[in-house]
Each structure stands twice: as C-alpha cells, then as structure tokens.
VOROVEX-551388 format. One record per atom (N, C-alpha, C): residue in three letters; atom name; x, y, z. Coordinates in Angstrom, 2 decimals, decimal comma, padded with zeros to 5 digits. Layout:
# residues N
> ALA_CA_X_Y_Z
...
//
This chain:
# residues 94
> UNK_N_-009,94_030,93_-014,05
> UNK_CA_-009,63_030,11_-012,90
> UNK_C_-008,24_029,52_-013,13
> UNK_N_-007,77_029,14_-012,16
> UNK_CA_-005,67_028,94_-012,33
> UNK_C_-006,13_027,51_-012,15
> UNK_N_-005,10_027,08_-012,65
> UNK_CA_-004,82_025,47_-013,03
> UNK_C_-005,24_024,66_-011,50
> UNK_N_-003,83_025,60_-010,71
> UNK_CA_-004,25_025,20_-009,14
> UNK_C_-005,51_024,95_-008,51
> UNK_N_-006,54_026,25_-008,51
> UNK_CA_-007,78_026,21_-008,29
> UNK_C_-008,44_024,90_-008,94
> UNK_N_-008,30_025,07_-010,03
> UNK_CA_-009,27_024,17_-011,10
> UNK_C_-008,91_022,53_-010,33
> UNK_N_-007,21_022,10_-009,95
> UNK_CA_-007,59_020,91_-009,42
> UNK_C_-007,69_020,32_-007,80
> UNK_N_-007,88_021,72_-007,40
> UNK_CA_-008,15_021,85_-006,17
> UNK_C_-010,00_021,27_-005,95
> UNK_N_-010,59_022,09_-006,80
> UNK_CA_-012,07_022,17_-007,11
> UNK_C_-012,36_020,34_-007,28
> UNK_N_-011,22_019,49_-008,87
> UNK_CA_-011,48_018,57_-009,18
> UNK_C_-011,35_017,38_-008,25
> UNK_N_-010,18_017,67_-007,71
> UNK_CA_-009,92_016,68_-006,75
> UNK_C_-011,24_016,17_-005,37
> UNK_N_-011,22_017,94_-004,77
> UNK_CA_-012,47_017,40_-003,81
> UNK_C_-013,79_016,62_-004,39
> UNK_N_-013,65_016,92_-005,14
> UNK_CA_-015,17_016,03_-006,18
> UNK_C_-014,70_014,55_-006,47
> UNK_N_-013,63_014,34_-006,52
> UNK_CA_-013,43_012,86_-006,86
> UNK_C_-013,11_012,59_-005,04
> UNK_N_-013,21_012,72_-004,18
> UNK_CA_-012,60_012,36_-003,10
> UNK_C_-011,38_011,96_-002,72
> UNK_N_-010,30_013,01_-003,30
> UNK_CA_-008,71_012,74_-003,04
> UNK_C_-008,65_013,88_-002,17
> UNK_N_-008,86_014,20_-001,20
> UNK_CA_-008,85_014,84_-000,13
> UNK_C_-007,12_015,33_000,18
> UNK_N_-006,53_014,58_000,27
> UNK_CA_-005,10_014,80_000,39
> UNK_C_-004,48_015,58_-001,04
> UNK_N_-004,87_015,46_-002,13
> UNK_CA_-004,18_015,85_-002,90
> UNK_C_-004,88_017,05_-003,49
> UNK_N_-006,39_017,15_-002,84
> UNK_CA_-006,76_018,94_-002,56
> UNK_C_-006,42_019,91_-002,20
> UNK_N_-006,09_018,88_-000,64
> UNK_CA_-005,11_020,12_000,12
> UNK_C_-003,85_020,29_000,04
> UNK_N_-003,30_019,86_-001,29
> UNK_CA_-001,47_020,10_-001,80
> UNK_C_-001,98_021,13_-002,89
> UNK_N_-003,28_020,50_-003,48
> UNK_CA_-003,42_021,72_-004,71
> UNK_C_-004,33_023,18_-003,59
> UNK_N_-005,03_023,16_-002,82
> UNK_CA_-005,05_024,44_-002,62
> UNK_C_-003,62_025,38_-001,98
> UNK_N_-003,25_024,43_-001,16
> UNK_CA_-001,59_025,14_-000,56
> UNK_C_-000,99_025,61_-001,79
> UNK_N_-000,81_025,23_-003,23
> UNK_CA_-000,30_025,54_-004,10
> UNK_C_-001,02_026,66_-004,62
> UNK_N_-002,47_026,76_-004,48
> UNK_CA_-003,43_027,93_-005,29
> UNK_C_-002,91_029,08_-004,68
> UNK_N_-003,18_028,74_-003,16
> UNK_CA_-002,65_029,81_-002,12
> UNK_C_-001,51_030,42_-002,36
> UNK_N_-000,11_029,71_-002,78
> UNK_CA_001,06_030,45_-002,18
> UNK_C_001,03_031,17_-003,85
> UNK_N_000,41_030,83_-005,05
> UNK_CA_000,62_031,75_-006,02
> UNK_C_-000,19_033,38_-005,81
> UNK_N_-001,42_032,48_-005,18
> UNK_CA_-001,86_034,17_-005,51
> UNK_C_-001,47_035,30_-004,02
> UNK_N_-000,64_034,44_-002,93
> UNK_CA_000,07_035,73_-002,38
> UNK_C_001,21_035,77_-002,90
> UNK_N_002,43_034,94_-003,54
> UNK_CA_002,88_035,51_-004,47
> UNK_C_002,39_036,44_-005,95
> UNK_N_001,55_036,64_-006,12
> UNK_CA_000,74_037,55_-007,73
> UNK_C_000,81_038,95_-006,44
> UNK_N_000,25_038,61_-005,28
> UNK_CA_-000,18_040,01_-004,22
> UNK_C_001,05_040,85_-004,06
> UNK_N_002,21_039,67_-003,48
> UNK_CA_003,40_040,42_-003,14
> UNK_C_004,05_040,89_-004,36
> UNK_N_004,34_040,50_-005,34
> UNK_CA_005,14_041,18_-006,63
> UNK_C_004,04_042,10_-006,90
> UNK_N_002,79_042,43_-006,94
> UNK_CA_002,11_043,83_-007,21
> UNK_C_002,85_044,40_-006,00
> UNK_N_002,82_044,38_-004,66
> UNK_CA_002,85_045,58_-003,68
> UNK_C_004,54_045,76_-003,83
> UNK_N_005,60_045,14_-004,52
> UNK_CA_007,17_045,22_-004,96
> UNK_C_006,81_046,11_-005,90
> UNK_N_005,86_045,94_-007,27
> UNK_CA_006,04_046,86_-008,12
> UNK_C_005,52_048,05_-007,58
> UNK_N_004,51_048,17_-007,19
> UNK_CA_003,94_049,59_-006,05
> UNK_C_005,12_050,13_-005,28
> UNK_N_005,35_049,68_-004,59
> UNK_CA_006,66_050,25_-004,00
> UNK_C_008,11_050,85_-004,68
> UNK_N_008,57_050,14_-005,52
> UNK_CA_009,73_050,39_-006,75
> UNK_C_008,95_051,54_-007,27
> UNK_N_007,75_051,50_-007,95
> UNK_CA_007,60_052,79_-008,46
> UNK_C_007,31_054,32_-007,46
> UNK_N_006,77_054,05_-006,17
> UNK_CA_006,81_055,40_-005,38
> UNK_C_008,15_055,20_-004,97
> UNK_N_009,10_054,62_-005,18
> UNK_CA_010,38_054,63_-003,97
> UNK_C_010,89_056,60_-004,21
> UNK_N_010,76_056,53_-004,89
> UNK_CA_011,34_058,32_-005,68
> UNK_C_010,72_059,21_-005,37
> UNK_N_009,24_059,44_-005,27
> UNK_CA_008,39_060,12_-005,41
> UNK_C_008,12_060,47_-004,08
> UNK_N_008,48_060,36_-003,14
> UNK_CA_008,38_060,67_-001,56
> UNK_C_006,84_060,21_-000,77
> UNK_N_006,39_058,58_-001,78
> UNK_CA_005,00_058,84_-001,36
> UNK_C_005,21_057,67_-000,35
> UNK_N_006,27_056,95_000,07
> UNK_CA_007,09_056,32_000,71
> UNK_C_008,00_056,25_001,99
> UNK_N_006,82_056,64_002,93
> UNK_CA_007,77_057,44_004,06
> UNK_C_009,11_056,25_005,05
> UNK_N_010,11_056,56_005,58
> UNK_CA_011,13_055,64_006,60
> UNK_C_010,46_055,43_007,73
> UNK_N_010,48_054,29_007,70
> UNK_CA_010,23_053,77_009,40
> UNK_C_011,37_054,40_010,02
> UNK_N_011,04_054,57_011,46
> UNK_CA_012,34_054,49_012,57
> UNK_C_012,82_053,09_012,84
> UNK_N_014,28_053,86_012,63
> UNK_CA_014,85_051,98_012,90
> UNK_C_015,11_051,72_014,59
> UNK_N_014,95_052,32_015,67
> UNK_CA_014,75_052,16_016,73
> UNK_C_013,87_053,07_017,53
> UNK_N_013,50_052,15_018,79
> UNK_CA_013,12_053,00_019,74
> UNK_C_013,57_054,42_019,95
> UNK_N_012,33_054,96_020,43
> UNK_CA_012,97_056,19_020,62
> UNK_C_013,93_056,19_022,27
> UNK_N_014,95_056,99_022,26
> UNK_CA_015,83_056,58_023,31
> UNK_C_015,05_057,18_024,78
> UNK_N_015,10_056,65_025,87
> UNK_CA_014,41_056,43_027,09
> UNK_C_014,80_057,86_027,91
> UNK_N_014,16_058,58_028,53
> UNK_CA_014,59_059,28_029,60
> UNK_C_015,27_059,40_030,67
> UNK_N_016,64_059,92_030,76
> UNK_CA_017,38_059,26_031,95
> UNK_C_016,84_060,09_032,84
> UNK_N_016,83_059,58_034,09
> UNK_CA_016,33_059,83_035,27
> UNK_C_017,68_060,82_035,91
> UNK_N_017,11_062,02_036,27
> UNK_CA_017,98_062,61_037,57
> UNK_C_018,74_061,90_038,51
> UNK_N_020,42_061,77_038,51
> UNK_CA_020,91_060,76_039,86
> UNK_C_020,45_061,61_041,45
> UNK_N_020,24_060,94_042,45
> UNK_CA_020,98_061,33_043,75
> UNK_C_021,72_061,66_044,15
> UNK_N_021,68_062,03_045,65
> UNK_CA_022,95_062,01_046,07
> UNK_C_023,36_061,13_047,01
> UNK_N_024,39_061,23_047,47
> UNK_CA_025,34_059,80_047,84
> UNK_C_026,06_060,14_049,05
> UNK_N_025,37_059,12_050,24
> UNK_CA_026,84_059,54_051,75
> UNK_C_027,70_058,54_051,36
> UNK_N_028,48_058,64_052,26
> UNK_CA_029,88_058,28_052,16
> UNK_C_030,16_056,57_052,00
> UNK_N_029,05_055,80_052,07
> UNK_CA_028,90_054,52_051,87
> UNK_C_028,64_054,48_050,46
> UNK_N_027,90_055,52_049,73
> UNK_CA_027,45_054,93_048,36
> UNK_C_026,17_054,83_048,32
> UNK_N_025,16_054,77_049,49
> UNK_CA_023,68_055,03_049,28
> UNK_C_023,08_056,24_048,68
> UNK_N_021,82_056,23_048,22
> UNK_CA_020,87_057,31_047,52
> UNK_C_020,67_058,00_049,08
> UNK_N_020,69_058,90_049,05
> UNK_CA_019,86_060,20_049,65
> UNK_C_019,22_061,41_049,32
> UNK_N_017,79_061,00_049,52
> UNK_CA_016,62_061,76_048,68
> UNK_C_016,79_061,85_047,37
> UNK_N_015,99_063,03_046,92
> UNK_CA_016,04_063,49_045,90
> UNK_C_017,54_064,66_045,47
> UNK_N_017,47_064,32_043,67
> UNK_CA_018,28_065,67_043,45
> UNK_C_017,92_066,95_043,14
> UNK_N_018,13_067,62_043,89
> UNK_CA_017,59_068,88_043,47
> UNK_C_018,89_069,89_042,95
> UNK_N_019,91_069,50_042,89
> UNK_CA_021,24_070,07_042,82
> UNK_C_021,56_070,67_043,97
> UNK_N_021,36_070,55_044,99
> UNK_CA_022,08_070,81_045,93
> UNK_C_022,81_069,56_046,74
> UNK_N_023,86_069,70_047,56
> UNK_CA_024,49_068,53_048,18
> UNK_C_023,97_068,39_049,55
> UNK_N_023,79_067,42_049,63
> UNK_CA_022,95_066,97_051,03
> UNK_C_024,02_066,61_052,22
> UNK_N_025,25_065,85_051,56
> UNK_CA_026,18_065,98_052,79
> UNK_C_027,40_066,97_053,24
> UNK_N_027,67_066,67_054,22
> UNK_CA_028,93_067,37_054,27
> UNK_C_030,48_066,72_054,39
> UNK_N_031,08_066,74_053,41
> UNK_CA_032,34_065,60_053,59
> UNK_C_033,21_066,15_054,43
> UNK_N_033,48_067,52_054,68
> UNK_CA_034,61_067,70_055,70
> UNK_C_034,18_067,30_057,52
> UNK_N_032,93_066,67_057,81
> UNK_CA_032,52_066,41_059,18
> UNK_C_033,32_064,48_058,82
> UNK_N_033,35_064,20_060,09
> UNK_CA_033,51_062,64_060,28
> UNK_C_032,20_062,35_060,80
> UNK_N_031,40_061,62_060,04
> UNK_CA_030,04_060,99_060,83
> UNK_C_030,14_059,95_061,28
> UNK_N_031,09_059,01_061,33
> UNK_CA_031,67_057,94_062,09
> UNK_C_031,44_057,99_063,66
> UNK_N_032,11_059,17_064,33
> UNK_CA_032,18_059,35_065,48
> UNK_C_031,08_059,82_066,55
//
C-alpha cells in the first residue's frame, strides 16, 4: 500500500476529511502517473518495430462539388454537365 493510500485510509478514520481528500488527490495523480510512464515505456520500445501505427494529421480533404454555369449577371444555371447553356454572342437585354 503507498504512503498516499495509507494516509488517505488514516485520515478518514480520524475524521480529517479535508486532509483525505488532499491525500487521495495525491494517491490518484501517482498512480496515473506509475500508468502513464508504463504506456511511455510501451511506446519507446515499439516506436521501431512498426507495432505503432501514424495517426492522420488531418481530415481527409472534402469533395469539391462540380461548378455551374453562369448568364451574364453571374447567376448559377442548372446543372453542369459540360456543356454551355448560354449563348454570349445573342444580346438578351433586348
């Protein structure tokens, strides 16, 4: 049993309630520190051994969408299918 534990245990028995819960916060942060330096040494030793695979460091990139096409103002018209939908040598003004 760790020192911590032990006056974690002693304290609640004498009724120092406050100074239980400084010694368990202390029991606590050793033994996920004891956890994390095992899973550092686990790791350091596969780093070589390929048993260690890379995250992706980003999203995968998004699908750009097909543009439209465009009258003479700059609006979408329909879909693209690669063909051109207007005709620029007419004046549609008139």
């Amino acid at each position: 049993m760790s020192e911590n534990t032990k006056a974690f245990i002693d304290n609640l028995e004498a009724g120092n309630n406050a100074d239980a819960g400084e010694a368990f916060k202390s029991a606590l942060r050793d033994k996920m520190g004891d956890a994390l330096d095992a899973k550092r040494q686990e790791l350091a030793a596969n780093l070589f051994n390929g048993k260690v695979e890379a995250q992706p460091i980003s999203d995968p990139k998004p699908e750009i969408a097909e543009p439209g096409t465009f009258d003479r103002d700059g609006n979408v018209v329909g879909q693209n299918d690669g063909s051109v939908d207007i005709d620029l040598t007419k004046d549609e003004t008139k």
